[in-house]
N, C-alpha and C positions, 0 to 999 in steps of 0.2 A: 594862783598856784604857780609856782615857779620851777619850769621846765627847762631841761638842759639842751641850749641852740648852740653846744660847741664841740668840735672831736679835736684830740689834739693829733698833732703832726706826730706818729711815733712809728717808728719802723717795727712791723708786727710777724715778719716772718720767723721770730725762733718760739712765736707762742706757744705753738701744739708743735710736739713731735711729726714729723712724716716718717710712715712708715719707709722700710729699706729699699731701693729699687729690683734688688736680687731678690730671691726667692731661697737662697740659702746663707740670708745673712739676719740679724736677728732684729724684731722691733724693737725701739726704742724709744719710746714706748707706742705701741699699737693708736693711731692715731683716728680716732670717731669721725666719722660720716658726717659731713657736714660742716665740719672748724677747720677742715684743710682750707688755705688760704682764703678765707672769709673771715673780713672783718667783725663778727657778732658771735654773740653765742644763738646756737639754736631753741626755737621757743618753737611748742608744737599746741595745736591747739585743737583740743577733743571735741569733736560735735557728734552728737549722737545724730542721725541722720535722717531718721523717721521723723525726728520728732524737732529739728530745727526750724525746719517750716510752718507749723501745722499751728495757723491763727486760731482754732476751733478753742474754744473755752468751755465746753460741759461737763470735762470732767468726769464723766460716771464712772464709777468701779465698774468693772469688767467689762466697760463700753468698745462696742465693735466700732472699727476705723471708719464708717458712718457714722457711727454715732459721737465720735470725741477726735475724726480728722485724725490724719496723715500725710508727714510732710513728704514731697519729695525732690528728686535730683536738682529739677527747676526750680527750685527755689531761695538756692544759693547763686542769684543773682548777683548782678555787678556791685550792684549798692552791699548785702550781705558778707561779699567778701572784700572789698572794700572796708568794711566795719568790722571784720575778723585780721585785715593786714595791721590795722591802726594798733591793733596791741602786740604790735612787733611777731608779729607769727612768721614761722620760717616754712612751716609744715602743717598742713589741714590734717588731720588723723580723720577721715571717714569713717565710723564706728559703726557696725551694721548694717554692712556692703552687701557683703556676698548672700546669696540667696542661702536663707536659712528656714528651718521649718516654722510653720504658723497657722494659723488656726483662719483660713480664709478660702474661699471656693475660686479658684484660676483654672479650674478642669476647661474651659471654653478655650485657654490656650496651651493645652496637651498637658497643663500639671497635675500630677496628682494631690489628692486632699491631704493632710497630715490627721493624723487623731490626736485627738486634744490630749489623748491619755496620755498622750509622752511629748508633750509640748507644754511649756510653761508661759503661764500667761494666753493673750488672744495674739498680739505677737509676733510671741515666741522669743526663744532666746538665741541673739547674734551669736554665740557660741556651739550652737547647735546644728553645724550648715548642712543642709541636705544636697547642695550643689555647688562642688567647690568654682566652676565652669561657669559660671552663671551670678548674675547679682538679682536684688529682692525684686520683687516685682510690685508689691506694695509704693518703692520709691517713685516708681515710670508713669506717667503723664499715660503714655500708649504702651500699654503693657510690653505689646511684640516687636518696639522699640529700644525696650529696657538697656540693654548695653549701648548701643548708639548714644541715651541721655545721657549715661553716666561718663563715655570717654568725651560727652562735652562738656560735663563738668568737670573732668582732668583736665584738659583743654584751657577753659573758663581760669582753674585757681591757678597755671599757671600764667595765663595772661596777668595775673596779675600779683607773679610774682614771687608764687608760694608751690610748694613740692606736696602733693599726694600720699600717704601712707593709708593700707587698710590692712585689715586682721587676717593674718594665717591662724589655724587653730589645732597646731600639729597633734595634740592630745586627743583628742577625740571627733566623732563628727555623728549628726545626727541619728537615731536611730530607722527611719526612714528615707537615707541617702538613695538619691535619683538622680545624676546627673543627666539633666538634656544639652547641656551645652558645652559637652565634651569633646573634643575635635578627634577626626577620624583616628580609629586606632586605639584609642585610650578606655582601661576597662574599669568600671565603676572598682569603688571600694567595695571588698567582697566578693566579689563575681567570679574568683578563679577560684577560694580559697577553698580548703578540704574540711570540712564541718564536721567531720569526724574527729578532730583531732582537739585539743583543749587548745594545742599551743601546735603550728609551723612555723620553720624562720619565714617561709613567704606567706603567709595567712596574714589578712590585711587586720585582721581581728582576734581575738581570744573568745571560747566558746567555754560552753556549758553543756559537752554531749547527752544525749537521751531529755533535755529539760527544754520547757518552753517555757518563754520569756513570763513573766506575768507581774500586770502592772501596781504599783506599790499605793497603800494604800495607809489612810489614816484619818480618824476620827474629827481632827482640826482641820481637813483640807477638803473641800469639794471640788471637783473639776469645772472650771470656766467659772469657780464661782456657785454653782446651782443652776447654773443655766444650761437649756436644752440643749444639744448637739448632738445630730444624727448616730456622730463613731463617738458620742460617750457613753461607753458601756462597760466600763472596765476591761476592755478586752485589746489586747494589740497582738497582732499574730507575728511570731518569731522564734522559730525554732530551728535549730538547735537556739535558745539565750545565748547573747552575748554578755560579756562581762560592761560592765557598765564605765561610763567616762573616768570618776575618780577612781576604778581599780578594783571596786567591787563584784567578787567572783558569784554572788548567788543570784541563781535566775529568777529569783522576784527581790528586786532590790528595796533598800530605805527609801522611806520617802523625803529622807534629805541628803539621800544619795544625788547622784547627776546622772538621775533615772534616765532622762530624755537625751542620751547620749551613748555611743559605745566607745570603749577603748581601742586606740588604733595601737595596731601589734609594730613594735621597731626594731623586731629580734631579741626582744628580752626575754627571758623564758619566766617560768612561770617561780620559779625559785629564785629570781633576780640576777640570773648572771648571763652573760651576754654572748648571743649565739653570731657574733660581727669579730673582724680582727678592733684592736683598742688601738687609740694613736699615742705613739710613744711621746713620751714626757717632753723630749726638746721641742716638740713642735709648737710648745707656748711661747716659743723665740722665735718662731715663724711667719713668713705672713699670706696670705692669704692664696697666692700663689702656691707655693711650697704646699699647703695643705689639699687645694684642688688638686697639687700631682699626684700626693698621694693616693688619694679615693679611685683611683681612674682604672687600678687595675686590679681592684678588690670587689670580691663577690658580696654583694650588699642586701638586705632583705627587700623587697618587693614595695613596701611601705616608704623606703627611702623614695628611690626613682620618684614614686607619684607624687610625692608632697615638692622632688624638685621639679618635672616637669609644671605644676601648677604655679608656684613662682615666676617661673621662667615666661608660664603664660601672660600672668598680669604685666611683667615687665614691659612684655611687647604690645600691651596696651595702653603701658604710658606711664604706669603706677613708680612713684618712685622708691618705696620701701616699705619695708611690714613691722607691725606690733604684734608680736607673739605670744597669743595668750597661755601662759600656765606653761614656757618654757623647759620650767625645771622638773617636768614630770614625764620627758622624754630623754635621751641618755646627750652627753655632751659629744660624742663621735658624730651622730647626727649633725649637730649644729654647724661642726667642721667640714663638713662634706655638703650641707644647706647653702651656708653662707658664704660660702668660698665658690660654691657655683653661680651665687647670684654674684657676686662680687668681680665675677669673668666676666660676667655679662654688664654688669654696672658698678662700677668701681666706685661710685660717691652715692650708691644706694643707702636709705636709714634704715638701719637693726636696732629693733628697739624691741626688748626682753621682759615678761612679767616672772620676776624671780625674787623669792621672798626668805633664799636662804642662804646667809652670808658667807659663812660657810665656803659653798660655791660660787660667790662671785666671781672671783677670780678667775676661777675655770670657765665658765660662761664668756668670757670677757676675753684673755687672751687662747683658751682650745678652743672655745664655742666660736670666736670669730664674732660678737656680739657687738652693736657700735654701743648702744646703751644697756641700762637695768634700771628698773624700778629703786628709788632709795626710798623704800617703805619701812623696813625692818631695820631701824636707826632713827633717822633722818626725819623721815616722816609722823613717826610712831613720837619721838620726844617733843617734834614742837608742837603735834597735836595735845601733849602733854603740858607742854608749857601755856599755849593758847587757854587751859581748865585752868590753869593755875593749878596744878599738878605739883610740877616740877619749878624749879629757880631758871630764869631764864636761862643764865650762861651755863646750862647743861648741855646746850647743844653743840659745844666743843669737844664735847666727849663722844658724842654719836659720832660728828663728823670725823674726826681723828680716827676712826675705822675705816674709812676708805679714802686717807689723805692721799694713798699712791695712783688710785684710779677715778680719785673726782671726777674728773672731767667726761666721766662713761656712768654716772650716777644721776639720770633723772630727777630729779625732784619736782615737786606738785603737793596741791594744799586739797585737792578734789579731783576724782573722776568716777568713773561709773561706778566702780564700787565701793568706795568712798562716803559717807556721810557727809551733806552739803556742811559749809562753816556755819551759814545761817539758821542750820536745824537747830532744834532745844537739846536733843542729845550730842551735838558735837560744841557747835560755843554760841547760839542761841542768837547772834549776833556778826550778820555779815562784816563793820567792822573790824574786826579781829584779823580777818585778813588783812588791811593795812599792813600792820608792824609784819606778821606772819611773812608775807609775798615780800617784803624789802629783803628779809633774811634769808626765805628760801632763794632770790633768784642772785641775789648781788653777793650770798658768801662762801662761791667759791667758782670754778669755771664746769659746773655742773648743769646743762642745759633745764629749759624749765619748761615743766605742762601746764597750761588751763583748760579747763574745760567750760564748755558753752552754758552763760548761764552767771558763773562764779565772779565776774567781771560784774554784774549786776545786783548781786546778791539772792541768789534763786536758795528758798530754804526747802524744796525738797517734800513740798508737808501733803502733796495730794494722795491720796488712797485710792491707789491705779485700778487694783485688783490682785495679781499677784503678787505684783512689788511692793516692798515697805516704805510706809515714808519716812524721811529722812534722809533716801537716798533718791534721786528723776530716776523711775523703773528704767528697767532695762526690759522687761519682758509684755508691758501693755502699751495699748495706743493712749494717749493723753496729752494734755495741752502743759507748757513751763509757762506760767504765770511771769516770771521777772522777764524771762526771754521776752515774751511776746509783747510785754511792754518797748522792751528794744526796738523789737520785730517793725512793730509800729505797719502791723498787714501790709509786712512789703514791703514796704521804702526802708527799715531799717535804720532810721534817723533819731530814736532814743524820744521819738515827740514824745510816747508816753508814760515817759520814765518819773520816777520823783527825783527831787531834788536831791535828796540822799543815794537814792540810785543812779542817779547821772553824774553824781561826784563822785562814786565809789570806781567807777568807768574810769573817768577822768584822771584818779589816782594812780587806777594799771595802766591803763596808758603812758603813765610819767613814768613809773618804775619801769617800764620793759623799752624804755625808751634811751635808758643809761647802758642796756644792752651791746651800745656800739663803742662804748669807752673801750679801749684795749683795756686797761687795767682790769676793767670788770671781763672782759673774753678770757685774759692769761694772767693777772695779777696774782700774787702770792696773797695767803691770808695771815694776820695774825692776831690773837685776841686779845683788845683793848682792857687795859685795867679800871675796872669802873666802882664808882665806890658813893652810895647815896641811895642805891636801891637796885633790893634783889630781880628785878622784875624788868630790869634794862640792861638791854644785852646789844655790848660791841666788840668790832672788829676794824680790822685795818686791812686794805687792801693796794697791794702796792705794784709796778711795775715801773721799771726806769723812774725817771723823773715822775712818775702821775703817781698818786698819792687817792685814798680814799677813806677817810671815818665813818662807820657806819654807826648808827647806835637809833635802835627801837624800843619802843615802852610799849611793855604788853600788862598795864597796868588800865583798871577804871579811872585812877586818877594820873592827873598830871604828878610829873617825877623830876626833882634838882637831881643832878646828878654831876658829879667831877670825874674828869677823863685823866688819868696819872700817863703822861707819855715817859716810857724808857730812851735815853741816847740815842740811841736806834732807831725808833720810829719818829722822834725827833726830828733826826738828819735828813728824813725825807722831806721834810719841809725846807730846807734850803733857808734863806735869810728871813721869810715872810711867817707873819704870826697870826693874821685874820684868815679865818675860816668860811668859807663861803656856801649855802645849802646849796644842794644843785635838783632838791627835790621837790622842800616845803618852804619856807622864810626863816628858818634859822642861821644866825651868825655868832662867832663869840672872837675871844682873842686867848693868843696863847700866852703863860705865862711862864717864861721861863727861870731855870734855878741849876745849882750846880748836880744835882743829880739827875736832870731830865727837865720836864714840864708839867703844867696844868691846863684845863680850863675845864669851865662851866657850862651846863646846858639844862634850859629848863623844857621838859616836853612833856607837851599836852597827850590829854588822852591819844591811845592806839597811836600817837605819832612817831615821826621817823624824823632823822635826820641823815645826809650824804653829804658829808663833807669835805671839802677843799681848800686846798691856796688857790688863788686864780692865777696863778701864773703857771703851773701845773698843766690848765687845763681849758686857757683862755682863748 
């Protein structure tokens, strides 16, 4: 396999925009966390956290962390993230940090129990944190250790190179919120608020007066599964009811509500309009500065301050930026007043947004203060399309061309937590597919890229956790990832007991996240190659200065001939020379020129790619 051993000499400082150095002068364009003067684009790379270490193979549905292992902090050893840097990782996303509710007995060091009734899975769901102050305890070697482990595995990833990200979850937080690791001063969520009321701007919560919570119920679903637990009885004590995580006002929720959750109050009223001053329109020509002046002398709801004090906290723990689950379900003034606080305090901190409506990108992005967003709702959603055979490949011109002005703040990823693995039978049955898939997602456009733990080896997702479904690695039970732990190799992490199809599939991201340092591939323009031979092959061209790049993937079962029609223009970029050189797999061809442009030929095999070059370009 043939891998790129050259960068070329190019001067790379007008790649990304830098923001303005004033505070009342306008971005141009607001510049992402992380591509300020570095050479690469950012690649962030998902581990779920419990469950990276955990050599335990049994498996059972609804198996307690005895019985089917749990990994922890310690176990992203030197060797481990060493084998996490090798696929270009800029950023570890720890997924499942903060101490969240679960179904496990730690009374012995002052916690309390959670009831299973409003805890999903044995678990539990990383999205449901009961202590924002605090991380799991499940992860820690020596439980009353716990935070010490963890800032030695921030410590740890960056010795070796790589930035920290964990989850804020500004929407909601468990319905059993107990902070013990709350620093003097700080009053849990709910403790001031007036329970009387449905709705205050400072009530950290929305209520339900005269009604008590009660927990939701249905014929398909038994708690833990069927199995015994002391607090399963259907009963959770909570009265006044809170409104529930997704917004649901009735004090016995659905049961595919986001029971196990309550709504945190941001000043919205209960009629949707907003009891905050709004920040006027110019201030998306602002930057980050400018926007922290503004908040500073404005009366703000109660909710605010705490979600920034908690920020502020991990900061000075070491933490280098947050993944914001379910962003766009809190108001965009918030975000301005969030991330322009954190952003005082760390100026090359990552923002990175789960937001799924396009609609509001923009506003998330240049008012929210955002460095990234999810590009799921396009991007994601077509070449999951094309990967079925859905769609004709070169539709994804079409997605992309919705946020050609803010590429470079558009995420992309083929997998993550709630995601269907590639290798599941309901997504494409075949970890292959990601080949072609990952060349496209990372190299076509200056759009940073996610993997997630697992995908790199083709993990299909297929165990029956207990709560979780398969097709997706649960998020909510203890359980062993069969491809991982092949990786894993108990420990050493050396791929010993990989297959040969799984340690080539490695091999392959590896090589593609490795073109990552091309300047062309960080700031290169795109533009889409004329392809003519087969619907199912999809190219592009990527350019900057003198570097030049042909992209072209077959997302076909069979091999595909296909001719590449170059225009004058993309012609010129190639200067005198006409041989094309792969800089991925072993393809070569030659160009054939004529008075309206050029040709050539490429014959590619299954799921294959091709990166192509002059060598003089890029020698």
């Amino acid at each position: 396999m043939k891998k790129s051993v050259y960068l070329p000499a190019i001067l790379c400082s007008a790649l990304i925009a830098m923001g303005c150095s004033e505070s009342n002068k306008p971005e141009q364009p607001q510049a992402p966390a992380q591509t300020q003067n570095e050479l690469t684009k950012p690649v962030v790379y998902q581990v779920f956290t419990r469950l990276f270490g955990n050599t335990n193979t049994s498996n059972m549905s609804w198996g307690t962390k005895e019985q089917n292992g749990v990994g922890k902090f310690a176990d992203f050893n030197d060797a481990a993230l060493k084998g996490i840097k090798e696929l270009g990782t800029t950023h570890v996303w720890y997924t499942g940090v903060l101490h969240h509710a679960l179904v496990g007995d730690y009374t012995d060091y002052g916690i309390s129990q959670d009831d299973p009734d409003v805890v999903k899975g044995r678990a539990g769901s990383p999205y449901a944190i009961k202590d924002y102050y605090d991380v799991n305890p499940d992860l820690a070697v020596n439980v009353t250790q716990r935070m010490d482990e963890f800032s030695a595995l921030i410590e740890r990833t960056h010795n070796h190179g790589m930035k920290v990200i964990i989850d804020i979850v500004p929407n909601h937080v468990a319905r059993n919120y107990q902070s013990l690791g709350k620093p003097k001063g700080v009053k849990d969520f709910g403790a001031q608020d007036d329970t009387t009321k449905a709705y205050d701007k400072n009530n950290n919560f929305y209520y339900v007066p005269g009604q008590s919570f009660q927990v939701p119920t249905s014929p398909e679903y038994k708690v833990l599964g069927g199995n015994e637990h002391p607090l399963a009885d259907g009963f959770f004590n909570e009265t006044p009811a809170k409104w529930t995580g997704n917004g649901a006002r009735a004090a016995k929720p659905d049961i595919n509500d986001w029971y196990e959750t309550v709504k945190v109050n941001y000043g919205v009223k209960p009629d949707g309009s907003y009891d905050f001053v709004q920040l006027p329109s110019e201030y998306k020509n602002k930057d980050y500065r400018a926007h922290y002046a503004f908040w500073q002398d404005k009366e703000l709801p109660n909710s605010w301050y705490k979600f920034r004090d908690i920020v502020l906290f991990w900061l000075d723990k070491g933490v280098d930026g947050f993944r914001y689950d379910m962003a766009e379900m809190v108001p965009v003034e918030f975000w301005s007043f969030l991330n322009s606080s954190i952003k005082m305090q760390k100026s090359d901190a990552f923002l990175l947004a789960e937001v799924y409506n396009p609609l509001m990108y923009r506003a998330y992005i240049h008012q929210g203060k955002m460095d990234y967003l999810y590009d799921k709702v396009g991007f994601y959603d077509t070449l999951k399309a094309i990967m079925q055979g859905k769609q004709a490949a070169n539709t994804i011109f079409a997605a992309q061309s919705q946020v050609t002005d803010i590429e470079a703040h558009m995420l992309h990823f083929l997998e993550n937590h709630d995601e269907q693995r590639i290798a599941s039978p309901d997504f494409a049955g075949n970890a292959a597919w990601g080949k072609p898939a990952m060349v496209v997602s990372n190299l076509m456009s200056r759009a940073p890229t996610l993997l997630y733990f697992g995908q790199d080896v083709g993990e299909d997702g297929s165990e029956n956790a207990g709560f979780g479904t398969a097709t997706r690695t649960s998020i909510f039970d203890y359980i062993g990832v069969p491809a991982h732990q092949a990786w894993m190799n108990n420990g050493k992490f050396d791929g010993a007991n990989l297959t040969k199809e799984q340690s080539a599939l490695r091999d392959y991201y590896k090589a593609i996240m490795s073109l990552n340092s091309l300047p062309v591939v960080v700031g290169g323009e795109m533009t889409e190659l004329s392809v003519t031979g087969s619907e199912r092959v999809v190219g592009f061209m990527r350019k900057l200065g003198q570097q030049t790049l042909y992209v072209l993937s077959n997302f076909s079962k069979q091999p595909q001939t296909i001719t590449v029609n170059l225009s004058k223009a993309q012609l010129a970029a190639l200067s005198e020379h006409t041989q094309l050189h792969d800089l991925l797999e072993q393809h070569s061809t030659e160009i054939t020129s004529g008075s309206q442009g050029a040709t050539f030929t490429l014959t590619l095999d299954v799921f294959s790619s091709a990166v192509l070059t002059n060598k003089a370009n890029n020698e």
